[in-house]
N, C-alpha and C positions, 0 to 999 in steps of 0.2 A: 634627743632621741636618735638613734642611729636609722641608715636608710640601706637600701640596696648598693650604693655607690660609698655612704660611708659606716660600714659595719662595724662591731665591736667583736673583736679574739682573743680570747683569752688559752693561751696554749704555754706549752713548754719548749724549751729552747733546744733541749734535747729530750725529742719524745719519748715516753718512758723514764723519763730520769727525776719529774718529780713528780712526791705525792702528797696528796692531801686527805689529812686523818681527822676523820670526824664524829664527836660525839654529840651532837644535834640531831632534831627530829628532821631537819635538811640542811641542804649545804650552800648550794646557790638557788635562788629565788628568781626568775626570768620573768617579768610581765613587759618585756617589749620587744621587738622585732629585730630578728638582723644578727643574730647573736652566731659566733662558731667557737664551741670550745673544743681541745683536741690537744692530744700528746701526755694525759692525766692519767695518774693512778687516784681513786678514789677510796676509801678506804673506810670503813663504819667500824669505830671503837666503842660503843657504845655499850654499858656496863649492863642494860638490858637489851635485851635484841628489839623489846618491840620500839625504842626508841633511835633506831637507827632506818628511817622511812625513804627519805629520797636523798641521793646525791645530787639529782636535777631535776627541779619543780619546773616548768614550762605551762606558762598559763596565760590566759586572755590576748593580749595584744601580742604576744610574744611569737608570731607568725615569721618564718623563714627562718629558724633555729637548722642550725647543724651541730651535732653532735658525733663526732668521729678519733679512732685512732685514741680512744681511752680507753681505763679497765675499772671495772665498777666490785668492789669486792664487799659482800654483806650488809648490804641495803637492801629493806624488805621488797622495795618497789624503787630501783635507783633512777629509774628516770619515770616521772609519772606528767603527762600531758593532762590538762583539763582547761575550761569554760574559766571567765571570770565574768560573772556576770550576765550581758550580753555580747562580750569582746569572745574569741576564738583563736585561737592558736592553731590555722592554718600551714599546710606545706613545709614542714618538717624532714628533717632527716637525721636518721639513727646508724650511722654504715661504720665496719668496722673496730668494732669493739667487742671487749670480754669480757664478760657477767659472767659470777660466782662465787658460793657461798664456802667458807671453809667447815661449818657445821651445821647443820642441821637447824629448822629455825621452828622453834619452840615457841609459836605468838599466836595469837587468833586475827590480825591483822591479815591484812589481801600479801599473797607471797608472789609476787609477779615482777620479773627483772624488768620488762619493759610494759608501761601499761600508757599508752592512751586513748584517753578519754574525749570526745566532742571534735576536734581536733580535723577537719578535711585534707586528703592529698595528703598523709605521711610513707612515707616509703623509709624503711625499716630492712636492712641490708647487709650482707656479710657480717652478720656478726656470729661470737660462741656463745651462747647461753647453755650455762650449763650447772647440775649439782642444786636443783631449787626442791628440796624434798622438806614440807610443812608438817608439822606435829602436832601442832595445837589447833583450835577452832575447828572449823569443819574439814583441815587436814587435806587441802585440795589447794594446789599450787601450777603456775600457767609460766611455762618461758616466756610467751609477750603474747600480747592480743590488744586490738583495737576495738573499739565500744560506746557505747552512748550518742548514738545518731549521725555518724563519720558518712561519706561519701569518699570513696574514691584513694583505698588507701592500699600500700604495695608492700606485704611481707616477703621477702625473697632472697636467695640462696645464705641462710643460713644455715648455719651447725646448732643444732638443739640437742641436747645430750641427758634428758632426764636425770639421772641416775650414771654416773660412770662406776659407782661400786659393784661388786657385787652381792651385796646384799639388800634383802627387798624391807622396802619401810608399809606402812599402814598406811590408806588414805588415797588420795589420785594426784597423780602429777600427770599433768596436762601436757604437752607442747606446745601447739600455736593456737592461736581460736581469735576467731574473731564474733562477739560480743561475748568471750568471756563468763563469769560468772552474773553475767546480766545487771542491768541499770532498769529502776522506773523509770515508764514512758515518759510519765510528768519532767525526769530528771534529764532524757536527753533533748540533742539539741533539735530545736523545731518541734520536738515533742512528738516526732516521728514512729512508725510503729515499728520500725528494723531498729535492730543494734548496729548495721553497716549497709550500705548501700553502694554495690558496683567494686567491692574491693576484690584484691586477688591474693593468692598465697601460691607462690610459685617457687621453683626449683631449690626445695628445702633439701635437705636431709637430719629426719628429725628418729633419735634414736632413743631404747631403752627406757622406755613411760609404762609404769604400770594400768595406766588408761589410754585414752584415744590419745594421736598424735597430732590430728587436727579434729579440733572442734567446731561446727560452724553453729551457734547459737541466735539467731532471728538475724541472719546476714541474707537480704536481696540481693539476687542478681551475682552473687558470688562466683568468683573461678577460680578451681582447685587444679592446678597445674604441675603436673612434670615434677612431684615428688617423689624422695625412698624416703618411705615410714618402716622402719628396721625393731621389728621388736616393740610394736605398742598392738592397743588393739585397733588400730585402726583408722578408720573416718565415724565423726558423728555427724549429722546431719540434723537440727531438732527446733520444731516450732514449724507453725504455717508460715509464718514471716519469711525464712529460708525458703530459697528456691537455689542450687550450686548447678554449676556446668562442671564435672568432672574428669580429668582427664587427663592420659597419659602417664598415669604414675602408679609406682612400684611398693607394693605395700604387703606385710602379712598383716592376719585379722580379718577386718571385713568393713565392707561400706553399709553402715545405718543406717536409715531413717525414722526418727522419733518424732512422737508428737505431732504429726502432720507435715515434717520437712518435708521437701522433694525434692529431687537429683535430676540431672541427665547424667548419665554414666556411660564414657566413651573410651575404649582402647585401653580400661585399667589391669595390671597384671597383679592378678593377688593369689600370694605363695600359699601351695598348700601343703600340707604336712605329711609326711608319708606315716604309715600304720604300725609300720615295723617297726621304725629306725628312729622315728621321731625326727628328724630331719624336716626343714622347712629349703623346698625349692629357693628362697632364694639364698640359702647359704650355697649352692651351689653357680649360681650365675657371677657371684664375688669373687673374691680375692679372699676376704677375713673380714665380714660386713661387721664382727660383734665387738672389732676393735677400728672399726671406722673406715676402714682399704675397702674402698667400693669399686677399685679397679676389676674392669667386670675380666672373667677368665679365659674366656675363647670364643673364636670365632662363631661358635655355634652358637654359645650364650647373646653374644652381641644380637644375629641372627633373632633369637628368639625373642630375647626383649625390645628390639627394632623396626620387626617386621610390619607388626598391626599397628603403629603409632601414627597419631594423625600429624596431619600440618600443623608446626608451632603455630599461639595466637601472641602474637609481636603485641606489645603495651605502646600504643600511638604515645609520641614526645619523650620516651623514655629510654636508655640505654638497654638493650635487649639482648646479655650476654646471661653464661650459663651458670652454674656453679664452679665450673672451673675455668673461667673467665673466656670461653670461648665466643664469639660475638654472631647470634642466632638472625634468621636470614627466615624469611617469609616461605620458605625452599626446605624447611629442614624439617624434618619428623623424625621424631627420638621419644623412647619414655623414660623417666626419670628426669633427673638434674643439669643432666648434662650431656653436652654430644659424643665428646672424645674425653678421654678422662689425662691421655699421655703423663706426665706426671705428676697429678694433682695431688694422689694421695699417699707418693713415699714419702 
């Protein structure tokens, strides 16, 4: 069994240089701890899509996985976290990598790049999820979301990209959410009445989702952080279970509440539309928000989306830099993703 002192890596020698093509319903199978793979292209050949499920199963004992610096291409759910058992796959990491689909996925199976399941303390990071639009089944697909009775899990400065065509499909694509399209209570862990407890979704930038761009589905105690939601409708907020701290983020649409959620809603800037022109204020605070240049415009802009922003809430034991790698300070108050953007997005 490997340990913290002697781990198992399974990588390439020159990252990016090799790939692995697979027609199974998965590819590697993890039930033990310690594991880091990294430098992989993954690739789903599979002569039906719905048989092309996970590149990376991560299950039961399988605690202190890293998974980084791969590309996951056409797997309906390329990394999926869960329970075996009463064992748990604890303290995880996802950072770095590119999720995408080259067509369209025609299954009734769950369409979710990143999905875990039971799994406490995963932090889920810098990566591109993008292109997950579902046609079949109930037609509703999620870039990643964490679910099934989790404590204490970190999604943050990703690229989430719905749709980069331009054309609109049928159905909902989701961005982030955490609990997802929901688990019986029976089925999560501890048998708890939240889908997540104490998790955060912080300095996203999640674009171009014909539905909400974060969804928070019976998530306790949640913090909604210093994102741009560019072109979805929004924030959902939904269930008693849900209680969010929201704040500091840039969004058009609107922040919900369904089904008895509750909010605190603090210092968010939500663009509104002009009558005339049809113009949405924040194509104006941008640079070219709808091709991803979020380099904001001027002085004044800066000014406006700066001004009312409260004090960052720092993540105790965690690295606390921005989307564009800037390293945030208990001192800093900004909305959106990031502090200074300098050249993040030529």
């Amino acid at each position: 069994s490997p340990s913290r002192h002697q781990p198992i890596t399974l990588r390439a020698l020159e990252p990016g240089k090799v790939t692995i093509e697979l027609d199974s319903t998965e590819g590697l199978y993890l039930n033990q701890p310690y594991w880091r793979i990294s430098g992989l292209r993954f690739v789903g050949k599979c002569l039906s899509q719905s048989n092309c499920e996970h590149a990376i199963h991560v299950v039961g004992k399988a605690s202190h996985t890293i998974i980084e610096h791969n590309e996951f291409i056409d797997f309906n759910a390329a990394i999926k976290v869960n329970r075996d058992k009463n064992a748990f796959p604890d303290h995880g990491v996802i950072q770095n990598n590119h999720f995408y689909f080259t067509s369209l996925r025609d299954v009734t199976k769950p369409v979710t790049p990143i999905n875990v399941d039971h799994g406490n303390n995963w932090l889920i990071s810098r990566n591109i999820i993008r292109d997950f639009v579902k046609l079949g089944g109930n037609k509703t697909s999620y870039g990643a979301f964490i679910k099934g009775g989790t404590i204490k899990g970190t999604i943050e400065n990703n690229l989430v990209i719905c749709n980069t065509t331009n054309r609109h499909y049928p159905g909902a694509q989701v961005g982030l959410s955490l609990g997802g399209g929901g688990m019986a209570q029976k089925h999560r862990r501890e048998e708890i009445k939240a889908e997540t407890v104490g998790a955060t979704i912080r300095n996203n930038i999640v674009m171009h989702c014909n539905d909400v761009g974060l969804y928070i589905n019976k998530g306790k105690q949640a913090t909604i952080s210093n994102n741009i939601l560019y072109n979805t409708q929004g924030i959902d907020i939904r269930y008693s279970q849900s209680n969010a701290h929201i704040i500091n983020n840039i969004l058009n649409g609107k922040i919900r509440l369904r089904d008895n959620g509750k909010a605190e809603s603090t210092a968010n800037l939500i663009s509104s539309r002009s009558f005339w022109s049809g113009r949405e204020d924040i194509d104006s605070w941008f640079q070219s928000p709808s091709i991803g240049n979020f380099t904001i415009k001027t002085d004044r802009a800066r000014k406006q989306l700066h001004s009312q922003a409260t004090p960052y809430r720092l993540l105790p034991g965690q690295e606390n830099t921005d989307f564009c790698g800037n390293t945030i300070t208990d001192n800093d108050r900004f909305s959106g993703p990031f502090k200074e953007a300098k050249a993040c997005f030529q």
